[in-house]
C-alpha positions in Angstrom: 0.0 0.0 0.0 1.3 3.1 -1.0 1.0 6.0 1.8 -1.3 9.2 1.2 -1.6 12.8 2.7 1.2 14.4 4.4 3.7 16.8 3.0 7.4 16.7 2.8 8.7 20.6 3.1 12.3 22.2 2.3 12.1 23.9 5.6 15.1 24.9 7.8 16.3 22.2 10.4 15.7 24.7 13.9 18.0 23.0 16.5 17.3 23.7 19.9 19.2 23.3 22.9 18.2 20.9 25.3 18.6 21.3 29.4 21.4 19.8 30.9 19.1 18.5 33.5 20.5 15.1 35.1 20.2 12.9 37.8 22.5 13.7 40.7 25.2 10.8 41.9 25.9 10.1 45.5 28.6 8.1 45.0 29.4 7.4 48.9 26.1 5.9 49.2 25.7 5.0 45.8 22.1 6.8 45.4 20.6 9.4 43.3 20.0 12.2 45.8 18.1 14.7 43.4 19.0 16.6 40.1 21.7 18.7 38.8 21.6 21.2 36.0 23.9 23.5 34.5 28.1 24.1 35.6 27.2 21.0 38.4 25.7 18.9 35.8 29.0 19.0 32.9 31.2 18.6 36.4 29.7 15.3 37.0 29.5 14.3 33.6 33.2 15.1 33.4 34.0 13.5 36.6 32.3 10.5 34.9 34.1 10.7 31.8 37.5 10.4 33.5 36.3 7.4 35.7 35.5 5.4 32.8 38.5 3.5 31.1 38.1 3.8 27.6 37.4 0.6 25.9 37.0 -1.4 28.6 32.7 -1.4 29.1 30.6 -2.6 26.3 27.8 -0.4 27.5 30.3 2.6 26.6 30.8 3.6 22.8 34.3 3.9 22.3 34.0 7.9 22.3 33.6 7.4 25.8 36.3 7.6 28.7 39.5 8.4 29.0 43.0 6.5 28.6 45.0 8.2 31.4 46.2 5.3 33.0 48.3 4.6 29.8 50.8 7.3 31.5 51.7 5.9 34.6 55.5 5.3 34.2 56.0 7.3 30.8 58.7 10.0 32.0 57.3 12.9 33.0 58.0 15.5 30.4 55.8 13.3 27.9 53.0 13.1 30.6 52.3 16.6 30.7 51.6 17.0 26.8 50.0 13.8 26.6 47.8 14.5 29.6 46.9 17.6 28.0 45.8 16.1 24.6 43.9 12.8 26.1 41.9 15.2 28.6 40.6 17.5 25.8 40.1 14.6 23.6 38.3 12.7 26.3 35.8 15.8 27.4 35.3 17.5 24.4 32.7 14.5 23.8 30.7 16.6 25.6 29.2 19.2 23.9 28.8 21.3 26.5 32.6 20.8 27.2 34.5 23.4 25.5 38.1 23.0 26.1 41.1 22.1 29.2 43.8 25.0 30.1 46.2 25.0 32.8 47.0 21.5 32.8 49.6 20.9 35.7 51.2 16.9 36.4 52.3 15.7 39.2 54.2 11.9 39.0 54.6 10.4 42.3 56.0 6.9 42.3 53.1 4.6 40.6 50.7 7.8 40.7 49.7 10.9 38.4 48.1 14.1 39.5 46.3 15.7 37.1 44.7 19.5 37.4 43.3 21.5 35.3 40.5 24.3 34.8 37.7 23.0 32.8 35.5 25.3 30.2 32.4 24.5 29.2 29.3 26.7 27.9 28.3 27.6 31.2 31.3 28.7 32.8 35.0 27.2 33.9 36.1 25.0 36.8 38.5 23.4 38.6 39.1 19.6 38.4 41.3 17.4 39.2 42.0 13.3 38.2 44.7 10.9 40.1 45.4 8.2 38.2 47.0 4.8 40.0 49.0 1.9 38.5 
């Protein structure tokens, strides 16, 4: 049967924005506590992000995560500009994630500090990420 009616238009695609409304994690008592929107909401979703080893979940698409613990005993001077360009690869997923600056590493012994000021579109942040071996 062949459909009838309807009308296919040229129109313009309008793209809208959606909220960044989310459930909030309690991770300590591994609950959702309420709902987050907004500079709290991309914070969690980045904190997420860096959690996740990339690759390693089916559930995830491989977009998804971050491979920081491939730097635990690289020598340092390498860390810091491969730290810089897996965090911005990693976050940047998120569209609401603009961009890393101020990266700073710290190697101690089978451990990496990572800190860094996050941008997104609704303002910048600090974070920070440690990394074990």
């Amino acid at each position: 049967m062949i459909p009838t009616g309807g009308s296919i238009t040229n129109e313009a695609i309008e793209y809208v924005e959606q909220p960044s409304l989310t459930w909030k994690l309690d991770a300590e008592k591994e609950r959702i506590v309420g709902r987050l929107d907004g500079l709290d909401s991309v914070k969690q979703a980045a904190s997420k992000i860096l959690q996740t080893q990339r690759f390693r979940h089916l559930i995830y698409t491989p977009d998804y995560g971050a491979e920081l613990d491939k730097l635990i005993g690289m020598p340092p001077a390498f860390v810091k500009s491969e730290a810089t360009r897996m965090l911005q690869e990693a976050l940047t997923q998120d569209d609401r994630i603009t961009g890393v600056e101020n990266v700073q590493t710290t190697v101690t012994g089978d451990s990496l500090l990572i800190e860094f000021t996050l941008v997104s579109t609704y303002g910048s942040m600090e974070m920070s990420q440690e990394v074990s071996g």
